[in-house]
ROTI-758231 format. One record per residue: residue in one letter; x, y, z of N, C-alpha, C in turn. Coordinates in steps of 0.05 Angstrom, whole numbers, plus 5000, padded with zeros to 4 digits. Each point is the difference from the previous one (the first is absolute). Layout:
! ROTI-758231
AXYZXYZXYZ...
! end
This chain:
! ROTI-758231
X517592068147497849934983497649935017X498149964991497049925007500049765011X501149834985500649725015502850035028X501650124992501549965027499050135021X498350254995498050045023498749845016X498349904978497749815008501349805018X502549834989501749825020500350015032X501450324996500850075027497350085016X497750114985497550065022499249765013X500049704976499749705013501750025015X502949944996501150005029499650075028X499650274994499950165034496549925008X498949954972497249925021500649705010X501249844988500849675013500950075028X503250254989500649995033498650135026X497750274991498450065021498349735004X498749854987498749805008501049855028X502449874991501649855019500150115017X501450274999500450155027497550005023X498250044988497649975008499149775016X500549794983500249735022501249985023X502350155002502049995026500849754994X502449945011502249805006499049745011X497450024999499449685001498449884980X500750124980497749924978501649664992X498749914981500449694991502550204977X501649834986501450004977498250074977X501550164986498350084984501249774967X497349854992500349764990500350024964X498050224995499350054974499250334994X499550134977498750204997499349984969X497550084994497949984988499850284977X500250134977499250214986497649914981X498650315001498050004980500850174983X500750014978500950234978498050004980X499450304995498350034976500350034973X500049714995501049884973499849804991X501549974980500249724982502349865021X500349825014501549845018500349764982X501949854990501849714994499049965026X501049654992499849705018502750115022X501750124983503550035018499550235027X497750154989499950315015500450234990X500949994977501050314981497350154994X500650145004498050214987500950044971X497949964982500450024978499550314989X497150095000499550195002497450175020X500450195005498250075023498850334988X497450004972500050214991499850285019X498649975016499150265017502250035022X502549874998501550085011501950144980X500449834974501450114974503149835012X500549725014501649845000500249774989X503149914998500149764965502049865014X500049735005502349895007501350005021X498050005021501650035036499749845011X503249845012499449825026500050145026X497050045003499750115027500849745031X500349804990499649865024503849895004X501349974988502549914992500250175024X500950305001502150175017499049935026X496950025001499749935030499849815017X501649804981499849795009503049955009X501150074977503350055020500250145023X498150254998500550155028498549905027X498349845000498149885020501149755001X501449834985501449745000497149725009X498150154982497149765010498450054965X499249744996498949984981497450234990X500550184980498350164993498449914968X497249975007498349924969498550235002X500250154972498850224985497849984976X498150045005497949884987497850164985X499050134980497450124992498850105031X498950275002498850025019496849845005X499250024976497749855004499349744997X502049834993500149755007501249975030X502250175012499749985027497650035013X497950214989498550095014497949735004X500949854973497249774997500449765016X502249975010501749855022498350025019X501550225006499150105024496750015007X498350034981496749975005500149695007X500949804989500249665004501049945031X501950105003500949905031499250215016X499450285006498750135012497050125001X499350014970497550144997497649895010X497949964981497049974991501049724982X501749975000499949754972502249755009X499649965018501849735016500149714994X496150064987499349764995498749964971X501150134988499150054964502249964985X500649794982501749904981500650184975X498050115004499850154967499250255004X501450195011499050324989501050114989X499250284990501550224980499650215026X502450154995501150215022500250244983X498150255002500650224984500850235017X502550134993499650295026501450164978X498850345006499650224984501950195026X502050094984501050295007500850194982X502649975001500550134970500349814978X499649784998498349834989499149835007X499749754980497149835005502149734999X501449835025500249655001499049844993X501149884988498349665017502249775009X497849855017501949755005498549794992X500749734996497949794997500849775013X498649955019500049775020498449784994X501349834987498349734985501849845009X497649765000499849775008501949985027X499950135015501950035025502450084997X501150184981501650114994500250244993X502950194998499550284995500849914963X499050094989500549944965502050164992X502650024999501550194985500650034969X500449664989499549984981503749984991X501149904977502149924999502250165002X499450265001501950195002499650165028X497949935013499550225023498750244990X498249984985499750234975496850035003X498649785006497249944992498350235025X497350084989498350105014499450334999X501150074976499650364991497649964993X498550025023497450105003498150254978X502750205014500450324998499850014971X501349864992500449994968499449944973X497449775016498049914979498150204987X499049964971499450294988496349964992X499950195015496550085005498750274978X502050054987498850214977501850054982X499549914972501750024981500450354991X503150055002500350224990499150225025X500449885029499650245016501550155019X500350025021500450215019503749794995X501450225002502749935001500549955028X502449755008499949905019503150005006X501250025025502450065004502249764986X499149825000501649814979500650104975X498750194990500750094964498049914990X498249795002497749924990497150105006X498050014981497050105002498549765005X498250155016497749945010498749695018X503250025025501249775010498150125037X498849775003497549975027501450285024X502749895004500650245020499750344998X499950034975499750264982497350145006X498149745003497650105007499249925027X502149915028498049935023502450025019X501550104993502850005021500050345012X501949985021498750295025500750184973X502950014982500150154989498650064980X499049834992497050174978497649995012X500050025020497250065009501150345006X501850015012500350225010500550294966X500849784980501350114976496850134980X498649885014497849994986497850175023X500750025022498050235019501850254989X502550024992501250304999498850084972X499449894974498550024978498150115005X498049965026497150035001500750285017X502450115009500450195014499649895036X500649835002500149945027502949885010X501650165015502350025013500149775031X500649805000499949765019502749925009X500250045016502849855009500849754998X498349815006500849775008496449844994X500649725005496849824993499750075026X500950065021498549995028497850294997X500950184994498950284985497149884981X501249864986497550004972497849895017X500849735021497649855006499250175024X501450195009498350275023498150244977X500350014981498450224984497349804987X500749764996498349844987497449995015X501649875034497750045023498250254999X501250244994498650195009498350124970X500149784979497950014977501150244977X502750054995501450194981499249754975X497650154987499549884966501849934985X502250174995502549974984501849695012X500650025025501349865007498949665004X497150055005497749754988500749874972X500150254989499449844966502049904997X502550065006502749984993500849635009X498950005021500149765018497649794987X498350084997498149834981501749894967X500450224993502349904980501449815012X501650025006502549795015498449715000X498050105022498349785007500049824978X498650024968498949904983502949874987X501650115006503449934986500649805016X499850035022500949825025497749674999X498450114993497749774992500449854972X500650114986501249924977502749844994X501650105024502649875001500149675017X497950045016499249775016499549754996X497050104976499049824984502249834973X502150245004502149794981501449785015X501550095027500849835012498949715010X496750105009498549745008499549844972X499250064972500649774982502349924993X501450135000502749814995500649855031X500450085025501449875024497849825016X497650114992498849865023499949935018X500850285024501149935019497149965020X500849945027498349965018499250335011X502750145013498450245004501550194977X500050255008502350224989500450185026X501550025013501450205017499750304989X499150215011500650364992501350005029X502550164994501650115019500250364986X502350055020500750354998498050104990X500350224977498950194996496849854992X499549784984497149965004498850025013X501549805024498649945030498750205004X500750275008499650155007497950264987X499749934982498550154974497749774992X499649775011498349764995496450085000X500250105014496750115010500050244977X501350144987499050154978500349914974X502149644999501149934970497649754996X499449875024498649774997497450004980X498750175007497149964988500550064971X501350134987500449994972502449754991X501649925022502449844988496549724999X500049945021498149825007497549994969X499250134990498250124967501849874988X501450134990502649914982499849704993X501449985036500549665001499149774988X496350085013498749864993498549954972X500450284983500449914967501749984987X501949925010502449884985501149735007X499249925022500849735019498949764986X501349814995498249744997498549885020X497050075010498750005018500649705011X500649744992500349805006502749975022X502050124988502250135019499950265016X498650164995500150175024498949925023X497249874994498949845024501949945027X502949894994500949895012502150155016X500350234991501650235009499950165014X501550055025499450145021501650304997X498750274996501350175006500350155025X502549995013500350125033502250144996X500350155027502650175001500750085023X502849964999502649915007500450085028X499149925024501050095031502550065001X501650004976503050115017500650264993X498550174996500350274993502850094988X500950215001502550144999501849855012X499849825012502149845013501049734979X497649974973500649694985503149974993X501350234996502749924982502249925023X498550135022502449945018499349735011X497850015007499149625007501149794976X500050104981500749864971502849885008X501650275017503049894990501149865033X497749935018500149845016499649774998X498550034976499449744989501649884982X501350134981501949844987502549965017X500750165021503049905014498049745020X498550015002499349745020500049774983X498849944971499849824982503549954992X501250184992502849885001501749945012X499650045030500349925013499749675010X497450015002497549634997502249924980X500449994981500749964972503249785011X501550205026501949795009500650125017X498149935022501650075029502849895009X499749835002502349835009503150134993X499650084977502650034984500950365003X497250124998499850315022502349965030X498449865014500750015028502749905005X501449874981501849865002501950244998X499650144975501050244988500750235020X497349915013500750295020501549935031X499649825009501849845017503050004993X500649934981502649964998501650224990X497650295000501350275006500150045033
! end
């Protein structure tokens, strides 16, 4: 299956890692997943639409096989971890973390905390609904934010216009070089993306909002219309206060993410780690 794939590719990349270290590396203490999905408090994957999985403990098997504590987490709440102890945001209590691939995350880092919310459930960004009755969205539901600003509808929506793109690294190389079609398409987004913003800053009020992945990277063609948007829909009294930046950890956030959660559960009880692994 797809998941026992996926398992064994983690594995052999854990074990080329190590190998890599050579024989003097430290003990290996913890390991860290980002899964793209609905993640529980326990680690299950509940469901993960754009993978089309229901019900997987991805972290259970490899934890028997590595015999070290494994926490499996939303990718983009790892990812939002990981901006707090590595990024741009070390010293901000309160941000919102958005990153776009084949869809649209969030994480929410309030009041010095990652927010999961009572089930490990909280922060479908992707999912909040920006047009009644619209663009069908891989969840089964219409007209849900990722539908309109995630790599796959941007890209779903340049093939409409007759423009064939591989990837967002593609869209934001044709954009540079001034393809109209692929402008407007992104101006769209833009105004979606602006729109989705201005929801989050009245309700969260956060200090900044993080753009990672596919925004990041598409930022210089989504900004100036997300930025329009924003600012007529924002409660100007709260936006004031809101910083929009994006995300230094490039293509690398999910994996910094799940450095970050095996280091935090780790913190969480060293003592009782090291004891564990000693008296192997």
């Amino acid at each position: 299956t797809a998941m026992a794939d996926a398992l064994a590719a983690t594995r052999a990349g854990l074990a080329d890692v190590l190998q890599a270290l050579g024989p003097a590396h430290a003990p290996l203490l913890g390991v860290g997943i980002g899964l793209p999905g609905l993640v529980a408090l326990d680690g299950r994957l509940i469901f993960a639409p754009n993978l089309g999985w229901r019900d997987v403990d991805f972290a259970a098997p490899l934890a028997r096989h590595l015999k070290v504590p494994v926490r499996a987490e939303n990718d983009t709440k790892a990812a939002a971890l990981g901006e707090h102890l590595f990024g741009a945001s070390r010293n901000v209590s309160d941000f919102v973390y958005i990153t776009g691939r084949s869809g649209i995350g969030g994480g929410l880092y309030m009041m010095g905390e990652l927010y999961r919310g009572p089930h490990g459930l909280a922060g479908e960004i992707g999912h909040m609904k920006i047009a009644a009755g619209g663009r069908r969205c891989g969840c089964g539901a219409q007209g849900c934010f990722e539908a309109y600003v995630s790599e796959h509808a941007i890209l779903a929506q340049l093939l409409e216009q007759g423009r064939h793109c591989g990837n967002i690294e593609a869209v934001a190389e044709a954009a540079r070089g001034g393809d109209g079609a692929v402008l407007r398409v992104l101006e769209e987004a833009g105004r979606h993306l602006g729109l989705g913003l201005a929801n989050i800053i009245n309700l969260l009020a956060p200090q900044r909002i993080v753009l990672g992945g596919s925004l990041a990277v598409l930022a210089p063609f989504l900004l100036p219309a997300a930025t329009a948007a924003l600012e007529a829909n924002a409660l100007a009294a709260i936006r004031h206060d809101v910083e929009i930046v994006l995300s230094p950890l490039g293509d690398q956030a999910v994996a910094i993410g799940g450095v970050a959660l095996a280091l935090q559960n780790f913190l969480a009880d060293p003592p009782l780690r090291l004891a564990s692994r000693h008296a192997h």
